[in-house]
C-alpha positions in Angstrom: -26.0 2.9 -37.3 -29.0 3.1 -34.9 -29.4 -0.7 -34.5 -25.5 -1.0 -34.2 -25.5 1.5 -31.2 -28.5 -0.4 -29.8 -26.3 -3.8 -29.9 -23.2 -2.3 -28.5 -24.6 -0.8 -25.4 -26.9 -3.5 -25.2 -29.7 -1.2 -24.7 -33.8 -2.4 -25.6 -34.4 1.7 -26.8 -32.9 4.5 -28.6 -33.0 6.7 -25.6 -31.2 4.3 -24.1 -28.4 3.8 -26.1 -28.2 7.6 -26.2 -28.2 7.9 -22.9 -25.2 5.1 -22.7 -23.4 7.0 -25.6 -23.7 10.5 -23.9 -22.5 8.8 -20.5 -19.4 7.4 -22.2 -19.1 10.2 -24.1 -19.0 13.0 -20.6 -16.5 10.2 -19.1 -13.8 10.6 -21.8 -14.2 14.4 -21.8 -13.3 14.7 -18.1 -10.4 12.4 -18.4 -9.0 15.4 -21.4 -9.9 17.8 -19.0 -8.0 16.4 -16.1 -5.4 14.8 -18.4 -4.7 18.4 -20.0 -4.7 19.8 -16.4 -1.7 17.7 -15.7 0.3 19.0 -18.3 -0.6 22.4 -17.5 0.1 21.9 -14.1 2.0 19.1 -12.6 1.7 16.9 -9.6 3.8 17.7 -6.9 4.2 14.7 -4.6 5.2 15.5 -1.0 6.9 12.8 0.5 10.2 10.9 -1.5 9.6 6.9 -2.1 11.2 6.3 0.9 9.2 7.8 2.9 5.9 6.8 1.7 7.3 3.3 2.2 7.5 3.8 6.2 4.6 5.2 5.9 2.9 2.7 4.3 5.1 0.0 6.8 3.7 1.8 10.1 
């Protein structure tokens, strides 16, 4: 499982590919977090599609 770890993250160590999986592994916990935080709480957009248009035009 080690060597496989090794190959995927294409790392030359252990600590390496630990340090890859733990990286990867932080990244997909904050997208939960701020995917759950969504749900909790929506987005509230300020401007209708219209108007971000002109804006975007100006």
């Amino acid at each position: 499982m080690i060597r496989e770890a090794m190959e995927l993250s294409d790392a030359s160590t252990v600590t390496d590919a630990l340090k890859t999986a733990l990286a990867h592994y932080i990244s997909i916990e904050k997208i939960k977090r701020t995917s759950n935080s969504i749900v909790t709480e929506p987005l509230e957009f300020y401007y209708t599609a219209a108007e971000l248009r002109s804006k975007n035009q100006s």
